[in-house]
C-alpha positions in Angstrom: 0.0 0.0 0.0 1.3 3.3 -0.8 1.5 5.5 2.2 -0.3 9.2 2.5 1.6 12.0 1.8 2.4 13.3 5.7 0.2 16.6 6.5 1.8 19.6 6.1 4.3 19.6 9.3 4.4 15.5 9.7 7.4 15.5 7.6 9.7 18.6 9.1 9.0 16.8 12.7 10.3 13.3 11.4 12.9 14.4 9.5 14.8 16.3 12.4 14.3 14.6 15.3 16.6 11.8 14.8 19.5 14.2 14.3 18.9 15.6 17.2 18.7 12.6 19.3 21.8 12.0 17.7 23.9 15.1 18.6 22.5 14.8 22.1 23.9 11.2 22.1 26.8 12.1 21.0 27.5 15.2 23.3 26.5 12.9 26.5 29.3 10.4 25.3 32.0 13.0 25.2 30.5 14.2 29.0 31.1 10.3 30.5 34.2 10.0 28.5 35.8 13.2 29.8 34.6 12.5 33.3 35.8 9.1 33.6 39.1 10.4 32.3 39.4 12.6 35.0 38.1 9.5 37.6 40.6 7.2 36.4 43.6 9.9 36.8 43.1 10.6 39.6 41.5 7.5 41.7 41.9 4.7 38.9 40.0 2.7 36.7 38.5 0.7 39.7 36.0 3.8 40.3 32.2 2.6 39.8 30.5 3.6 36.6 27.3 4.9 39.1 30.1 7.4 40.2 31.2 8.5 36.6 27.6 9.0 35.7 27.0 11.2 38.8 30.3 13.1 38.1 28.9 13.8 34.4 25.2 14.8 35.4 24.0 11.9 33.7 21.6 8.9 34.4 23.6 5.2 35.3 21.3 4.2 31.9 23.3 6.8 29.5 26.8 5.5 31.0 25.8 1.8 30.4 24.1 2.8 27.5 27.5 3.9 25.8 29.8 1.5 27.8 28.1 -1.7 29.0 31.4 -2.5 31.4 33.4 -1.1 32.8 36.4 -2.6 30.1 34.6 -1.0 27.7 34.8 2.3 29.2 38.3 2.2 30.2 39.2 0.8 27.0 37.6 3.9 25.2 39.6 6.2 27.5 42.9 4.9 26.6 41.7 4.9 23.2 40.8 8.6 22.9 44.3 9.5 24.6 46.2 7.5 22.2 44.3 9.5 19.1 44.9 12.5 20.7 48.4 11.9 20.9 48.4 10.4 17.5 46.8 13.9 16.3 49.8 15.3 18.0 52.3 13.6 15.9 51.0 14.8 12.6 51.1 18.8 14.1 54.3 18.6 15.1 55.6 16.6 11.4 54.2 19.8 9.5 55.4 21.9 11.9 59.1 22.1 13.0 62.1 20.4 11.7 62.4 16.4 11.5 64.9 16.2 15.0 63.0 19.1 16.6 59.5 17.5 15.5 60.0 14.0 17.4 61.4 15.5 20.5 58.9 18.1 20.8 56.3 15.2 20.3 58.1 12.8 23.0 57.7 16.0 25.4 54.7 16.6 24.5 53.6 12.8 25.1 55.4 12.8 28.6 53.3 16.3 29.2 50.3 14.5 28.8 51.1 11.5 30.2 52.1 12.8 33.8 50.0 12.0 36.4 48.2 9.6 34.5 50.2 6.4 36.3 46.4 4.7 36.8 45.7 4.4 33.4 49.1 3.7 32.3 49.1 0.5 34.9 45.4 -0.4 33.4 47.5 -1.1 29.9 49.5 -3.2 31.6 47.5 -5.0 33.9 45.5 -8.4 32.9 42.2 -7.3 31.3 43.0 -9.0 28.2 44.7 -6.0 26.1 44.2 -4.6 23.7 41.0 -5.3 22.4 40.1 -3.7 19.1 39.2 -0.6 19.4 42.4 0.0 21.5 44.7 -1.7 19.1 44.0 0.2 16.2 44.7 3.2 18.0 47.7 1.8 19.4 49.1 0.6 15.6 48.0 4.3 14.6 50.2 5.6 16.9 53.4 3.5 16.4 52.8 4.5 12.7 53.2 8.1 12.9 56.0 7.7 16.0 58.1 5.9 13.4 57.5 8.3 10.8 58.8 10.5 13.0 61.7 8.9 14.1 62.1 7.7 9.8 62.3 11.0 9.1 64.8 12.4 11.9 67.0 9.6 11.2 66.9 10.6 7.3 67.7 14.6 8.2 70.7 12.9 10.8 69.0 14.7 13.7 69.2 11.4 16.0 71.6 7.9 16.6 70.8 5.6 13.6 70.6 2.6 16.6 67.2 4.6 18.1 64.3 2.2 18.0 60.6 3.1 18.4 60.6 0.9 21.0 63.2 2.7 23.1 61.2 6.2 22.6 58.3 4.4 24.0 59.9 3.5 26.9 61.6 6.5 27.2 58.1 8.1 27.1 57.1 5.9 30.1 60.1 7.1 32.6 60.0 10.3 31.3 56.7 10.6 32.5 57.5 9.3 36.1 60.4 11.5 36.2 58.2 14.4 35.7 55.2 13.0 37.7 58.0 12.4 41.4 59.9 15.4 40.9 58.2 18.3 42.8 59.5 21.5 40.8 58.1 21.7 38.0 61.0 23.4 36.2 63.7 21.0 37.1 61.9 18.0 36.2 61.2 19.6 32.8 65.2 20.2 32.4 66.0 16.6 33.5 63.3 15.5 30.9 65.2 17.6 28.4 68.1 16.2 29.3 67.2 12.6 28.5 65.6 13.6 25.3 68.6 15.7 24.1 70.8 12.3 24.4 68.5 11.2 21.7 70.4 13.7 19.1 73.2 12.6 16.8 76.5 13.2 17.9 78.1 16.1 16.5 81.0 15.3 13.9 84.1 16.4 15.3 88.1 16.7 14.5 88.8 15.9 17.9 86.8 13.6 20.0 87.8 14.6 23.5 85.8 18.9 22.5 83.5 19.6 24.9 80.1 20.3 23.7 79.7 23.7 22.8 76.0 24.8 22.5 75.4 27.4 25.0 73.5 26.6 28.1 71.3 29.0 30.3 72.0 29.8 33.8 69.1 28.5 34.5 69.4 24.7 33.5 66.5 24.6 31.5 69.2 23.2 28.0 68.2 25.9 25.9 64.6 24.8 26.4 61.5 26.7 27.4 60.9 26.5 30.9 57.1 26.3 30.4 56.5 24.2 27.2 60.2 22.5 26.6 59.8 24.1 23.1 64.1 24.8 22.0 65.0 28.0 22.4 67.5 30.0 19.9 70.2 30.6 22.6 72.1 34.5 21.3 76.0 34.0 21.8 75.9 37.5 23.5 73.1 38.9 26.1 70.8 37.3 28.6 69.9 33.5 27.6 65.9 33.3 27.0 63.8 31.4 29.1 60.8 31.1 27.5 60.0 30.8 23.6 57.5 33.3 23.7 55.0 35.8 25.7 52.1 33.1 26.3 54.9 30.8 28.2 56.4 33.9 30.2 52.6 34.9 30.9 51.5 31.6 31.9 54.7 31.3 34.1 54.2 34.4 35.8 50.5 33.6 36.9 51.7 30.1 37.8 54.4 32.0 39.9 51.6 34.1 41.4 49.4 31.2 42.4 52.3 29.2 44.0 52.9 26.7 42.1 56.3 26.8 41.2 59.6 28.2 42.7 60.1 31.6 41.7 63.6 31.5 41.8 
């Protein structure tokens, strides 16, 4: 039977309430996903999902809803880190040089990835990882870390021996380093410092030169204190600190809340 044509106004209310539902849906996933990141940082992945739904103004039906268990929900977590970070990667490859772009994305990884010790000990615990949602993202993000470190080895901007693997475990301790060390500033510089080992070796007449790139008075390796970004250090004047006004801004009002030494 061929159906009626709808009455003037049937057709306008069909055909725009489903994408409404829709965005709603997809707005109230974000909500739990961004809560129970910020659960699972800071208590760990063994909070309840009642909790998470209570944290995100939501009903316990919406939570299961999108994540029926709780592996579910910590797998999408992870997940949505590791994409992030994997968006990460292809910023810094179109933006800075081949050497500067993987260490600015290994900070960048340890940046984000201090203070999250629960979730990083979820990967590693026995819930059966990865399943696939999390692999894929996991295999994404290995791809564009090696592209990374392809293209650094190709410019000669790190040791030919450096594996992905060892950047991903560097990643891992440079995040506890920065995670035990209570100034903020010096556990950047010691960060620095493992990633500048990284870097080839300059070519040299005579092996026993010291090194000879300039380094501030302040430790911070010719780094920005605030974002690690590498700073053009001038032969003659004071040595920079920070790359730019937003990082001496940001450190000043973190100065005048307490937060770091103001030394």
């Amino acid at each position: 039977m061929i159906r009626p044509f709808p009455r003037r106004g049937e057709g306008l209310r069909d055909t725009t309430a489903a994408p409404v539902e829709r965005a709603d849906a997809r707005r109230n996933r974000e909500i739990v996903l961004r809560t129970a990141a910020r659960l699972f940082a800071e208590d760990g992945p063994d909070v309840s999902l009642g909790l998470v739904a209570r944290r995100a103004g939501v009903g316990a039906g919406t939570v299961y809803r999108h994540f029926p268990s709780k592996d579910v929900l910590v797998e999408a977590v992870l997940a949505d880190h590791v994409e992030n970070l994997v968006a990460a990667a292809d910023r810094w490859a179109t933006r800075a040089a081949p050497g500067d772009a993987l260490l600015g994305f290994l900070f960048e990884v340890i940046e984000k990835s201090t203070g999250r010790r629960h979730l990083c000990d979820a990967l590693t615990a026995d819930r059966s990882w990865p399943h696939a949602v999390l692999a894929a993202a996991s295999r994404r993000f290995h791809e564009a870390l090696d592209r990374l470190l392809r293209n650094a080895k190709r410019a000669g901007a790190v040791n030919a021996d450096v594996r992905v693997d060892d950047l991903i475990a560097l990643g891992v301790g440079g995040a506890a380093l920065r995670s035990a060390h209570r100034d903020r500033a010096r556990g950047t510089r010691l960060v620095w410092l493992l990633l500048d080992g990284l870097r080839a070796a300059p070519v040299t007449k005579d092996g026993s030169l010291r090194d000879t790139v300039p380094r501030d008075r302040h430790g911070t390796a010719g780094h920005c204190l605030e974002c690690g970004t590498r700073l053009h250090v001038r032969a003659t004047g004071r040595p920079p600190r920070y790359c730019g006004p937003t990082c001496r801004q940001r450190a000043r009002r973190r100065r005048a809340a307490g937060m770091i030494d103001p030394r």
